[in-house]
C-alpha positions in Angstrom: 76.1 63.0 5.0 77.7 64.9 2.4 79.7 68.1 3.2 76.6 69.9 0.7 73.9 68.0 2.5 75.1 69.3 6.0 75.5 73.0 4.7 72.0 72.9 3.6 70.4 71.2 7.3 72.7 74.2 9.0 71.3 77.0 6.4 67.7 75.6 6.9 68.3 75.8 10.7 70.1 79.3 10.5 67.8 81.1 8.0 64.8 79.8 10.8 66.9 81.8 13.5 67.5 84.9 11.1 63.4 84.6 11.1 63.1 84.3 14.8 65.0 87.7 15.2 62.8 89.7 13.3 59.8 91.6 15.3 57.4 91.0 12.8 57.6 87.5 12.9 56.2 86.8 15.9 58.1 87.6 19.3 56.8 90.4 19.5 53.3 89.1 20.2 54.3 86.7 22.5 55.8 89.4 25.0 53.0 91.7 23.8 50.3 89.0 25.3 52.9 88.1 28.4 53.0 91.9 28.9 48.6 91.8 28.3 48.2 89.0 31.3 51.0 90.2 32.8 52.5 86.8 33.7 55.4 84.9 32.2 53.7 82.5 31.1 51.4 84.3 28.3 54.5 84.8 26.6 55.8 81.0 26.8 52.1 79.4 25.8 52.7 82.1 22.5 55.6 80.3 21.0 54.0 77.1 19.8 51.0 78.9 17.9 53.8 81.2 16.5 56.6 78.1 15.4 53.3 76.4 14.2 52.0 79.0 12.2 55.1 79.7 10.6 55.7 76.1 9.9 52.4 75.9 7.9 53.5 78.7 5.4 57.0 77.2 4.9 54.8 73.8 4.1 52.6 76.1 2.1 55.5 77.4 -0.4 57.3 74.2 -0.3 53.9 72.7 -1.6 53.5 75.4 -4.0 56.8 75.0 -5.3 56.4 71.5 -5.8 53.0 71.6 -7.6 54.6 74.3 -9.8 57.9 71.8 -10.0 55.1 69.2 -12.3 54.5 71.4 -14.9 57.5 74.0 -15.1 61.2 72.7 -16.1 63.2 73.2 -12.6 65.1 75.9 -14.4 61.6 78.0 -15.1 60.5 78.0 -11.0 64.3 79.1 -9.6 63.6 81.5 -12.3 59.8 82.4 -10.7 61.3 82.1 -7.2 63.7 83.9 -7.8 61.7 86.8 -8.7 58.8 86.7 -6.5 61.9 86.9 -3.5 63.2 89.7 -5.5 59.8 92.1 -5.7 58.9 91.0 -2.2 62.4 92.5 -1.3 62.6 95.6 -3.2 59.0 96.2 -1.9 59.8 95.4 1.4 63.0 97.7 0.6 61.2 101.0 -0.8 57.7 100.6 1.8 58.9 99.5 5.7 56.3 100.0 8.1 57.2 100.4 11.9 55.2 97.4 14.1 51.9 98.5 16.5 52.0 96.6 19.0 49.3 98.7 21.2 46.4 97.0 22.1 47.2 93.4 20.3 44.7 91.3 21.9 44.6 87.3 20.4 43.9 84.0 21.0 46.1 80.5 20.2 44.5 79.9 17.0 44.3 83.4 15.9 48.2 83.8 16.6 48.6 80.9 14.3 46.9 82.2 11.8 48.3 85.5 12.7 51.8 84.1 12.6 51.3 81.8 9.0 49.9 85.2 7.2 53.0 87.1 8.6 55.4 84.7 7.5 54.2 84.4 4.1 53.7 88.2 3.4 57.3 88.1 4.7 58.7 85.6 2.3 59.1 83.4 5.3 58.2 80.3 3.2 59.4 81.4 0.1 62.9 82.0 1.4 63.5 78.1 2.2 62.3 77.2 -1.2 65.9 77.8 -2.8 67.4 75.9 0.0 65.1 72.7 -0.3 65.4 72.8 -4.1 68.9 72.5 -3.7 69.0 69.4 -1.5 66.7 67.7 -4.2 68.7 68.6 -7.0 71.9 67.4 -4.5 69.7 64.0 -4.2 69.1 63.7 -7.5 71.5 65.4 -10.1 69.2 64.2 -13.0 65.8 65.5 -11.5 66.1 68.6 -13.8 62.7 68.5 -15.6 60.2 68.2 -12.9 59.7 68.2 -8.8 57.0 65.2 -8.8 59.7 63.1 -7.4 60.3 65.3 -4.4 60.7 63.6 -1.4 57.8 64.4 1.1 59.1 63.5 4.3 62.6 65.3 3.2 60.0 68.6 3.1 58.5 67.5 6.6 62.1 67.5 8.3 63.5 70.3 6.5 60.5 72.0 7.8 61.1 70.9 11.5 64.9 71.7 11.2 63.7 75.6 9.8 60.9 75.5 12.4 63.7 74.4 15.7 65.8 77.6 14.9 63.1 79.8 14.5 61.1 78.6 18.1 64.4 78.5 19.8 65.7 82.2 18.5 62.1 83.4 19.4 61.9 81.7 22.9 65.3 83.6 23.8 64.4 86.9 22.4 61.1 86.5 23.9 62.0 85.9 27.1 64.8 88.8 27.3 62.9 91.3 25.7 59.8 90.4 28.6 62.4 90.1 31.0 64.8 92.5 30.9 64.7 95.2 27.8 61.1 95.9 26.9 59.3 96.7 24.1 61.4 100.2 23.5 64.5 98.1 22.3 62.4 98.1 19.0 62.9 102.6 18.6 66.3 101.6 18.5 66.3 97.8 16.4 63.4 98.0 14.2 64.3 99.7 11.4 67.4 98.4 11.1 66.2 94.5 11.2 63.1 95.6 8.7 66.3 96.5 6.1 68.5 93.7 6.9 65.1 91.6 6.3 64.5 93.3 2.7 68.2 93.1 1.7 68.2 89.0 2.6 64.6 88.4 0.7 66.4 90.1 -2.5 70.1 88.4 -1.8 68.3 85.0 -1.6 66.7 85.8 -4.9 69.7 86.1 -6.4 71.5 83.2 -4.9 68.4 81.0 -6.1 69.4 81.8 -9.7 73.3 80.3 -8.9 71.4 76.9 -7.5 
């Protein structure tokens, strides 16, 4: 595995964590429910629905991306990636919302569907797209004018590799916000991780262009 290649599996992973810190992408649920039932458990059985759900929508852009990667020259959709991450971020940026999290009452399959909307309103999925075109384009230096070559299961793994760091950041952050801190840590975090999360939608936008 080349130096490149190995970068990319650890920035897939890490960029999967970076989502599993962020409130609004699904830990907060899961100790919202634990806190609901009032057992440690709720907020375990929450994780699953929550990696899967945000698995789907990285699937979802990938797909998107690729469909896209048929008819557009590869230079045209880093260029439309590119600035869909950048108006999601300067939106994001300009129009932050603090979470509610009173009164959150859902099931497994809504908290999937929950958790997939979330992601992609986020740029969740959109946000691995960059990194996944550049592992094709580092398999195949020649694939410049279209994605119908793109290797599925490479978008299956790179999926699972996003989708480990995500459940395993969540899990942990889960568990110690149920545990030990509360849902008051977010007065203090919130806002600060809801600009952190704007300024890395528009910094990966630009870094997409440089691919």
């Amino acid at each position: 595995m080349t130096d490149h290649a190995t970068i990319s599996w650890l920035a897939l992973m890490g960029l999967g964590a970076f989502h599993g810190i962020n409130p609004g992408m699904g830990w907060l649920f899961a100790v919202a429910l634990g806190m609901q039932e009032k057992r440690r458990g709720a907020v375990y059985q929450a994780l699953l629905p929550l990696a899967f759900g945000h698995a789907l929508a990285v699937v979802a852009a990938i797909a998107v991306a690729v469909v896209m990667g048929v008819v557009l020259p590869l230079a045209v959709l880093q260029w439309v990636i590119a600035a869909f991450l950048l108006l999601l971020g300067l939106s994001r940026l300009l129009r932050h919302r603090h979470p509610r999290w009173s009164g959150m009452k859902v099931g497994m399959g809504g908290l999937t569907a929950w958790s997939f909307l979330m992601a992609s309103a986020h740029g969740a999925g959109l946000m691995v797209v960059p990194l996944f075109l550049g592992m094709t384009m580092g398999a195949d230096h020649h694939a410049h004018h279209s994605m119908a070559a793109t290797n599925a299961p490479l978008a299956f793994l790179a999926t699972g590799v996003h989708a480990a760091g995500y459940l395993l950041v969540t899990a942990v952050v889960a568990a110690l916000v149920f545990e030990k801190f509360g849902v008051g840590l977010l007065r203090r975090a919130w806002f600060n991780l809801d600009r952190i999360w704007a300024v890395t939608l528009i910094a990966t936008g630009a870094l997409t262009l440089a691919l």
